[in-house]
C-alpha positions in Angstrom: 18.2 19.4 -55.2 14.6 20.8 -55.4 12.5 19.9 -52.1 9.8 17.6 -52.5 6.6 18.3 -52.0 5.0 16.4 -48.7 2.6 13.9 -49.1 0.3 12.3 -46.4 -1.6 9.5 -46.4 -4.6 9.0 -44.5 -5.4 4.9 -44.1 -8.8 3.3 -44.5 -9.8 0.9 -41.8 -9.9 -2.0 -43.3 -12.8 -4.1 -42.1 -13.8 -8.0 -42.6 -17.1 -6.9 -45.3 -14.4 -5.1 -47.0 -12.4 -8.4 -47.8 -13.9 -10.3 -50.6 -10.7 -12.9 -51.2 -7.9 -14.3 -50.3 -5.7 -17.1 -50.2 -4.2 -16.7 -46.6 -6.0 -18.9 -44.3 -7.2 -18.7 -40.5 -5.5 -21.4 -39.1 -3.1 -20.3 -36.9 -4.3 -22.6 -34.4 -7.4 -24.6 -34.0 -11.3 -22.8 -33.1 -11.7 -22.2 -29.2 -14.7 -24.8 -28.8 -17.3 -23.8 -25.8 -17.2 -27.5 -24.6 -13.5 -28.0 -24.9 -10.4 -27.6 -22.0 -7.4 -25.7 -22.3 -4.7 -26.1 -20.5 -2.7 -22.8 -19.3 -0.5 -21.1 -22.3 -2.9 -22.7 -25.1 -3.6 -20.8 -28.2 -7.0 -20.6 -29.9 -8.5 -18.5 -32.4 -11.5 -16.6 -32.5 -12.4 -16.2 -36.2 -15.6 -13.5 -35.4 -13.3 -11.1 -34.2 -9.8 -12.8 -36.2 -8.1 -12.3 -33.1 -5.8 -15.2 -31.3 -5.9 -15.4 -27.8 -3.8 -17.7 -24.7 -5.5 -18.9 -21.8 -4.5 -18.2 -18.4 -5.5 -21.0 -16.5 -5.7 -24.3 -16.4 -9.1 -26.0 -17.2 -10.3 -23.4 -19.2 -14.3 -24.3 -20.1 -16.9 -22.3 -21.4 -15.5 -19.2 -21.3 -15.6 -17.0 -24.5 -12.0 -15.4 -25.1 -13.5 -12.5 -26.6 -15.3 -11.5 -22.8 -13.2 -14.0 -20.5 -9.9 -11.3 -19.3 -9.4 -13.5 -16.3 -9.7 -16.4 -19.2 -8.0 -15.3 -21.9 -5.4 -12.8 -23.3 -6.0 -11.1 -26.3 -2.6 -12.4 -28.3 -3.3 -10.6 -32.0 -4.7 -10.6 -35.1 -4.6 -13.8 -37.0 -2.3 -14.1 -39.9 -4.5 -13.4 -42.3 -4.9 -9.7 -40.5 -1.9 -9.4 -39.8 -1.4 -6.6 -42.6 -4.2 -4.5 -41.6 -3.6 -4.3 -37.9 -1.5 -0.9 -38.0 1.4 -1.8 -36.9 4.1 -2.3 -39.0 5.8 -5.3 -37.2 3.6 -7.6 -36.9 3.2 -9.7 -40.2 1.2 -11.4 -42.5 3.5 -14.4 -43.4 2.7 -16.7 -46.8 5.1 -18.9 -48.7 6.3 -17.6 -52.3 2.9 -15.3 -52.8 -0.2 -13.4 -50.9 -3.2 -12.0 -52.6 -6.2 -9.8 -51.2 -8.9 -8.8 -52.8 -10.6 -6.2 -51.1 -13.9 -3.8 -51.6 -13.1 -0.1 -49.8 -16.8 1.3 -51.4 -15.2 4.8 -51.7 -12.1 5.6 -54.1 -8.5 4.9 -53.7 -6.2 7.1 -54.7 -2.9 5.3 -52.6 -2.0 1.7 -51.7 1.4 0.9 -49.8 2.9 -2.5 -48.9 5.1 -1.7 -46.0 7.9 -3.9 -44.2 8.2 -6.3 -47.1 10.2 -9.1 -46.4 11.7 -11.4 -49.1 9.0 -10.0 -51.9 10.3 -9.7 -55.7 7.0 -8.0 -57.2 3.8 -6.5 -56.3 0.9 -6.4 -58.6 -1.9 -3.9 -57.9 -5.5 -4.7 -60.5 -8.5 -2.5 -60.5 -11.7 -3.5 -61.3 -14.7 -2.0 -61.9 -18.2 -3.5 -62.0 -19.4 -1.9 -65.2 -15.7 -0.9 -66.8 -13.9 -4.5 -66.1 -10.2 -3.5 -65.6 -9.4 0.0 -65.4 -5.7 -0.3 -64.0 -3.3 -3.0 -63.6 0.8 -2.6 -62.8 3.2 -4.5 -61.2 6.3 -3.2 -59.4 9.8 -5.3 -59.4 11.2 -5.3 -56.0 14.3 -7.2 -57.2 17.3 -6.8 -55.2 19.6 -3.8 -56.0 23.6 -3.5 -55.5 24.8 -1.2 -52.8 27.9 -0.1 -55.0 28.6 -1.4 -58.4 31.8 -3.2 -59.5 32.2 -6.6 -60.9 32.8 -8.5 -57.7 30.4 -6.5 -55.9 27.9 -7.4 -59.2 28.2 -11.3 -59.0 28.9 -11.8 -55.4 27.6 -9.0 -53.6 24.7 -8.5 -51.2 21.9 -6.8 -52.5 19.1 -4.5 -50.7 15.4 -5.1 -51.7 12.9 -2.4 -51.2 11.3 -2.3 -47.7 8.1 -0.5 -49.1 5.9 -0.8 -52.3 3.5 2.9 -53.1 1.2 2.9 -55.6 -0.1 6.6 -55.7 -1.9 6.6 -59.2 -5.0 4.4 -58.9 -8.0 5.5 -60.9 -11.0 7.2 -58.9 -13.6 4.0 -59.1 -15.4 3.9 -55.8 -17.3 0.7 -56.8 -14.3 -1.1 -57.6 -12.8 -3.9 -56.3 -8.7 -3.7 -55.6 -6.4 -7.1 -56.4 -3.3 -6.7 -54.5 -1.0 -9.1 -55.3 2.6 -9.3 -53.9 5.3 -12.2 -55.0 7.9 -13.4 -53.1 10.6 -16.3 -51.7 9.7 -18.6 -49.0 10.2 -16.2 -46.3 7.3 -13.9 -47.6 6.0 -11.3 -45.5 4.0 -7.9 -45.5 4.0 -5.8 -42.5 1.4 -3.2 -43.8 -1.1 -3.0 -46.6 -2.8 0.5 -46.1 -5.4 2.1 -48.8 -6.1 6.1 -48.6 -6.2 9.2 -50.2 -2.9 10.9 -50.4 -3.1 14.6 -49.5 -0.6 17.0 -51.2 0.9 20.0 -48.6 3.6 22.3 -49.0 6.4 23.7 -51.8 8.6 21.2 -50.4 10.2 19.5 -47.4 13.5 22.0 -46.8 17.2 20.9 -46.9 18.3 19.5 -43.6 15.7 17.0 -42.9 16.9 14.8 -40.3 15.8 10.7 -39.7 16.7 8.2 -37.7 15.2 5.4 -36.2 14.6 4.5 -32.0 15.3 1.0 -31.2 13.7 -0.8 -28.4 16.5 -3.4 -28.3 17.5 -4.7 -24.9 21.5 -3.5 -24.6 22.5 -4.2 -21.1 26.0 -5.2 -19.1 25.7 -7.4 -16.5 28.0 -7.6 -13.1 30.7 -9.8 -14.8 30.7 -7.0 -18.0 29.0 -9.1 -19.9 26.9 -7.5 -23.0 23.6 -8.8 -23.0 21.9 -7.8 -26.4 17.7 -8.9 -27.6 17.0 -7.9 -30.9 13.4 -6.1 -30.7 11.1 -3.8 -32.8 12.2 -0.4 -34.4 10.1 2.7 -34.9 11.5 5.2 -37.5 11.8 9.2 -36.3 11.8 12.2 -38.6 12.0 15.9 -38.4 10.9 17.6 -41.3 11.1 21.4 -42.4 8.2 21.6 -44.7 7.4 25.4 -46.6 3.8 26.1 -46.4 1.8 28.4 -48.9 -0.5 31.2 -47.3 -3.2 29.4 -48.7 -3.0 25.8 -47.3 -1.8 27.0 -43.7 -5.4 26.6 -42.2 -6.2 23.8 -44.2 -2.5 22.2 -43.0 -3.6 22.8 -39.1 -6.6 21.3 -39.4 -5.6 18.2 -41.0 -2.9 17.5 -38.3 -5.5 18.1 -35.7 -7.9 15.7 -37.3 -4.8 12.6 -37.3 -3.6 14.0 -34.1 -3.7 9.9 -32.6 -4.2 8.2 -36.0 -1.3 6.5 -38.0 -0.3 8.0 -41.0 2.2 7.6 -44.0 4.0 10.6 -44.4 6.0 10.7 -47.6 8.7 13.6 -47.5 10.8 12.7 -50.7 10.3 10.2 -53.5 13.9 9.7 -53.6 14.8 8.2 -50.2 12.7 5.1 -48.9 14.1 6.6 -45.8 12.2 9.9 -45.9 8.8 7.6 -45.7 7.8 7.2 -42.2 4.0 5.4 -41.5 3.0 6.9 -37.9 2.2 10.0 -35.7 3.2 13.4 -35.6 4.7 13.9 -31.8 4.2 17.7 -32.3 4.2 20.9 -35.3 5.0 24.2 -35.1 3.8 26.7 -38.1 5.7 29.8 -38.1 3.9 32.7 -39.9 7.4 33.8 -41.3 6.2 35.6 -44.7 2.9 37.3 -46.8 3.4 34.0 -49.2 4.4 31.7 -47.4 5.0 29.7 -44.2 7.6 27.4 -42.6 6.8 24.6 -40.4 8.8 22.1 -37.5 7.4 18.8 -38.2 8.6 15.9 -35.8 7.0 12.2 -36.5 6.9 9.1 -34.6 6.6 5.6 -36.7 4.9 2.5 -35.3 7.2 -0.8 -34.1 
């Protein structure tokens, strides 16, 4: 097999001017009021900074969640943010479809839809103030069949894709970006990230290795029993990426500039597997040969 070239990712920050519609609401729970009481472990939102927060004490009044710690805790984003929070498990839930329609005000090169959950298509529309629509394609996410015989092909489980890349938009800095994504009742998106994909490396090597670290509770107690509590996974990755003389310094640099920022790092277009959105833990750049360069490359995804 011939290696594939790494690709990386670089998200936008995605902030409320840049959202210009949608159809998921901010109504998790109702408006924290300034004359209202709330009782210990009652939820409000705070739709300035689309954050929800729980109050600590009993006869909570007057106290702004947003500068009350002893008040409030911060819980997390509200549904509707959700998808741009960075972290890939918490998620932006709808019924049967979601939409966002979204202003960057510089170009686009990548979108990604990651930790889908019961979607069957994603539509991605680009359109530009003076050109109208310049780009518009959807994706099937159907359901596939892990092997392929007759029984398997009528009763059978199937796998959906986990992840949806677009990495072919048009260059349109003025446009605005329509991302659509279908679905079942049980809808949900754990990412939506928008970036320019950089292109390093002949290829990942042979041998790549990827896993995943699981933050389950797996206990016995006294009596043997197993206790087990499902919780959030992170994906892990060690990659062998060959480096060209002349993108070596340019390679460094760009790690050092995402050294604590979340990235999707796209190792092989043939394996959803090799995609991993999160850090580098550390790299290693071997000056091995005149032309060219290996590299250790270990990444850490996001719960």
């Amino acid at each position: 097999m011939t290696p594939s070239t790494m690709r990386v990712v670089r998200p936008l920050s995605i902030t409320p001017a840049m959202l210009v519609s949608t159809n998921i609401s901010e109504a998790d729970y109702a408006e924290w009021l300034a004359g209202a009481g709330y009782a210990k472990g009652a939820r409000v939102i705070a739709t300035s900074q689309h954050k929800v927060y729980e109050s600590l004490v009993d006869s909570n009044v007057g106290h702004a969640p947003a500068g009350s710690p002893d008040q409030w805790v911060e819980v997390g984003p509200t549904n509707r943010w959700k998808a741009f929070d960075q972290s890939n498990s918490t998620q932006t839930r709808a019924q049967n479809f979601l939409t966002y329609t979204l202003k960057p005000g510089k170009a686009v090169h990548t979108i990604a839809a990651l930790n889908l959950v019961d979607a069957t298509a994603m539509r991605v529309r680009v359109t530009d103030p003076s050109l109208g629509l310049i780009y518009d394609k959807t994706v099937n996410l159907a359901g596939q069949l892990l092997v392929s015989t007759w029984w398997d092909w009528f009763l059978g489980p199937r796998t959906s894709p986990k992840q949806c890349i677009y990495a072919d938009l048009p260059s349109a800095p003025a446009a605005d970006i329509t991302i659509d994504i279908a679905g079942n009742v049980g809808l949900a998106v754990g990412v939506i990230l928008l970036g320019q994909m950089r292109t390093f490396s002949m290829g990942v090597q042979m041998g790549a290795r990827i896993g995943i670290t699981d933050y389950s509770r797996k206990e016995r107690n006294e009596f043997g029993d197993t206790i087990l509590v499902e919780r959030p996974f992170a994906r892990r990755a060690n990659w062998s990426p060959v480096l060209r003389a002349a993108e070596v310094d340019a390679f460094v640099d760009f790690l050092a500039d995402v050294r604590a920022q979340p990235c999707l790092w796209i190792g092989s277009g043939r394996y959803e597997a090799m995609t991993v959105y999160g850090i580098y833990k550390s790299f290693e750049v071997l000056i091995a040969y005149f032309d060219y360069s290996t590299c250790e490359l270990e990444l850490e995804g996001l719960t």
